[in-house]
C-alpha positions in Angstrom: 71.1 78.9 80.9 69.4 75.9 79.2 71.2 77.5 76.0 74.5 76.9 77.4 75.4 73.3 77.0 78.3 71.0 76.4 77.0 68.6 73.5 79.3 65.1 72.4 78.8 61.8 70.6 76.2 60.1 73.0 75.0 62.8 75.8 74.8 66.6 77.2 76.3 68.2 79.8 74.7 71.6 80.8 76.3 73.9 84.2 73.8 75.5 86.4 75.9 78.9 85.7 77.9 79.5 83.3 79.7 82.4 85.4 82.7 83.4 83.1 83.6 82.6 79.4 86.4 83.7 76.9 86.6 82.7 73.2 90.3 83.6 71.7 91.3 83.5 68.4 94.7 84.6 67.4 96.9 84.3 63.9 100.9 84.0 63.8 102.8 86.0 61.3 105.7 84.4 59.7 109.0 86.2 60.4 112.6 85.9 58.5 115.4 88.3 59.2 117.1 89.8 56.4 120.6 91.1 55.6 120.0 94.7 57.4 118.6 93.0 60.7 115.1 93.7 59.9 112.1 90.9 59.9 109.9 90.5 57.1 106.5 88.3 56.8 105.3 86.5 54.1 102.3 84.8 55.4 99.9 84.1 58.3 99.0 80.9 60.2 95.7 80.5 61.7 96.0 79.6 65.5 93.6 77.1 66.5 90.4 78.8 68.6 90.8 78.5 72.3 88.3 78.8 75.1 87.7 78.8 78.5 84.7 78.1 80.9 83.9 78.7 84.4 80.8 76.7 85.4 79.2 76.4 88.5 77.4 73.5 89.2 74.7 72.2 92.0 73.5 69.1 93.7 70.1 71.0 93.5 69.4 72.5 89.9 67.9 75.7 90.1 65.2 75.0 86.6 63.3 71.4 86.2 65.9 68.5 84.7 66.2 65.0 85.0 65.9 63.3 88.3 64.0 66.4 90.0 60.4 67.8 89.6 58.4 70.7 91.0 56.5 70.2 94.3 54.5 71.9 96.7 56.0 72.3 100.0 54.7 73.9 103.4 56.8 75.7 105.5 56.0 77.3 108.9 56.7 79.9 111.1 56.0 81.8 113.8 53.9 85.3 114.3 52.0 87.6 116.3 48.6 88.6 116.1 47.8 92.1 114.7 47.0 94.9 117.1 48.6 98.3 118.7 49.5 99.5 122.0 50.1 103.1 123.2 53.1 103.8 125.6 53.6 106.9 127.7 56.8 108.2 128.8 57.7 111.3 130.8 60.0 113.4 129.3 61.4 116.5 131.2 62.2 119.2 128.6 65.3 120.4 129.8 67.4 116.9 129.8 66.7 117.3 126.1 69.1 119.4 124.0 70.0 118.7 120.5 73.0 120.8 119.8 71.8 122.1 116.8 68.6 123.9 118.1 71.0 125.7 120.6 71.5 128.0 118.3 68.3 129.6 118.0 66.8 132.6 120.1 67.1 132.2 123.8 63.0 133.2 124.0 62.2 130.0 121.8 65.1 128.2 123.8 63.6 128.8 126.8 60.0 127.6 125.8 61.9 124.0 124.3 64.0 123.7 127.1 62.9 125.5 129.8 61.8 124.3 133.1 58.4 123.2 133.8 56.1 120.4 134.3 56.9 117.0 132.5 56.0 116.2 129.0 54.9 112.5 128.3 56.0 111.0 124.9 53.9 108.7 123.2 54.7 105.6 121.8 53.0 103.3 119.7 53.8 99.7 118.5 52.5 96.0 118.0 50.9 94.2 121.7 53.2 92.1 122.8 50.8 90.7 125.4 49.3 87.9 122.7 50.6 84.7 122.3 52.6 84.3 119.0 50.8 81.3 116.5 52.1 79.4 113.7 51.8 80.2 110.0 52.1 78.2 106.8 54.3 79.1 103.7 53.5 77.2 100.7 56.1 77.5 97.9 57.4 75.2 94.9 60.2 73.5 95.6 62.4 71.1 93.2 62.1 67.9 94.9 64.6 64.5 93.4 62.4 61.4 93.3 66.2 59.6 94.5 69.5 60.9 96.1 71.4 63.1 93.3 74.9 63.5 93.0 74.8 65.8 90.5 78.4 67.9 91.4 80.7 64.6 90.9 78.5 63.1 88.1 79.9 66.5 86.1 82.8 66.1 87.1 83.1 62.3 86.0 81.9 63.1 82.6 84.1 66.1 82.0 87.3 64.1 83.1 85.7 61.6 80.8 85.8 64.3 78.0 89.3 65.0 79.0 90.7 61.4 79.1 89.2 60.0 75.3 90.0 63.3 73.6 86.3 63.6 72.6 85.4 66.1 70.4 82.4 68.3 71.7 80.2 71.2 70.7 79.8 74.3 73.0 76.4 76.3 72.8 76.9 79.6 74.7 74.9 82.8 74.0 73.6 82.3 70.5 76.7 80.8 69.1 77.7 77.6 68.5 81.4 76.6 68.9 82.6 73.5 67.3 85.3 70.6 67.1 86.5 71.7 70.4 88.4 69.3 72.4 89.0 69.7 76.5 93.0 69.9 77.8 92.2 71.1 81.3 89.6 70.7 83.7 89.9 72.4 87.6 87.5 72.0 89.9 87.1 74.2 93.2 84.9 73.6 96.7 84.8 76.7 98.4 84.4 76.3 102.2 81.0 76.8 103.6 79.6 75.8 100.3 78.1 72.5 100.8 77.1 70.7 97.3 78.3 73.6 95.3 81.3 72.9 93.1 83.2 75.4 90.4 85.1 74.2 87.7 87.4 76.1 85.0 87.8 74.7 81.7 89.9 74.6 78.5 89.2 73.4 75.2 91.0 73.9 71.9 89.8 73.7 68.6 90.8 70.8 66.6 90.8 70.1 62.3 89.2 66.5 61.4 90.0 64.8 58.4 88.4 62.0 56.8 90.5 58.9 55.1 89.3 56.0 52.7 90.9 53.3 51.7 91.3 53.3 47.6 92.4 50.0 45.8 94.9 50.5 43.1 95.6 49.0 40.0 98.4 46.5 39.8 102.1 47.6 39.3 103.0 46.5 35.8 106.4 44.6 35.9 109.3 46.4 35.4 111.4 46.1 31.8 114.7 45.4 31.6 116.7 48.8 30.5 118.0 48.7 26.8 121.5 48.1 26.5 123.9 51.1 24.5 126.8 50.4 22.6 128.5 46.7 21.3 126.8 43.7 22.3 128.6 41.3 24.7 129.9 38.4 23.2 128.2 35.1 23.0 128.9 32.2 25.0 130.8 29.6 23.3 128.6 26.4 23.1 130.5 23.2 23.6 130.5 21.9 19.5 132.5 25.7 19.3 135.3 24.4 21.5 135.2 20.9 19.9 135.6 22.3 16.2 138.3 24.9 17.6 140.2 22.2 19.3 140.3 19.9 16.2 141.3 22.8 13.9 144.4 23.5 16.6 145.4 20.0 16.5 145.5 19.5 13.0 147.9 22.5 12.9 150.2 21.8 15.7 150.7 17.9 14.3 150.5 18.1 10.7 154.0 18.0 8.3 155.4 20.5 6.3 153.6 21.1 3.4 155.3 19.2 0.1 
């Protein structure tokens, strides 16, 4: 049982009993209908591993852990001293007649259950004339140095489990489960069973990935895109428009030619 244990980031948790446990793994085929109606399958995908625990924990551990220690401890009770007594009781013959030995010859009858004088039946036992006296019992005992609330300090931790999402590592039987993260926890007090506390739990298996952060060089700057075809025309710059407007005037104002 001290194989069976519930390892995580910064403690253990191990059950008392580990009662029930189921490990599933399962793979989904890929499915596409075709023109006929028929399915076909091209791949699989790998379900992620599932598993369940029932665990039965105690407020007193049955195997030394932390908190508790092995002790002597005394216990008495009460018995009689040794010795015999013999009983006599008269038994008349015929008032006793098993109905199975009626069937056998009426001679031997006759001598078992005939008349005449009383039998005596002896009976022997222990005297109960002597007064009972007290013995002692030593046996090791667990004893806790301090009140342990062992049953709802496993159940904090696993709702603790639950809550963060923490990954965790399940030893059970020789094998060693891992990356398995808890989606349900139950726990259930049966009546009459004072500090004894069951609880049924799920946990699926997860895929971790590792990222880094990676500088990159810097982004050259972007060229502008060659132009195809004619070039657009220049802009005219103002000594253009001057010279253009001079040449205009002279043509508009000037005489005939002689």
């Amino acid at each position: 049982m001290s194989d069976d244990l519930i390892q995580y980031d910064g403690g253990v948790l191990v059950a008392d009993i580990v009662s029930q446990s189921s490990v599933t793994d399962a793979t989904e085929l890929t499915q596409y209908a075709v023109e006929d109606g028929s399915l076909i399958s091209d791949h699989a995908i790998r379900q992620p591993r599932t598993m369940s625990l029932t665990l039965v924990q105690t407020d007193t551990p049955i195997s030394e852990t932390n908190g508790f220690a092995r002790a002597m401890q005394a216990l008495s009770y009460q018995a009689r001293p040794e010795g015999e007594q013999t009983t006599t009781v008269p038994v008349r013959q015929s008032e006793f007649r098993p109905a199975p030995l009626m069937a056998l010859s009426s001679g031997i009858q006759s001598l078992l259950f005939g008349g005449g004088p009383v039998k005596e039946l002896k009976l022997t036992g222990l005297k109960a004339d002597r007064a009972p006296y007290s013995k002692e019992l030593k046996v090791d005992v667990l004893a806790a140095g301090a009140p342990v609330d062992r049953v709802n300090l496993f159940y904090a931790n696993l709702l603790s489990l639950l809550e963060t999402a923490t990954p965790v590592l399940v030893s059970m039987k020789g094998a060693t489960y891992v990356d398995l993260v808890l989606t349900s926890v139950n726990r259930t007090d049966s009546g009459g069973h004072t500090g004894k506390s069951t609880f049924s739990i799920e946990l699926k298996q997860i895929s971790t990935v590792e990222t880094q952060t990676v500088e990159l060089p810097p982004v050259p700057k972007a060229k502008a895109p060659k132009q195809s075809g004619a070039k657009p025309p220049a802009e005219t710059t103002p000594e253009q428009k001057a010279k253009a407007r001079t040449q205009l005037d002279q043509i508009l104002f000037a005489g005939p030619p002689q």
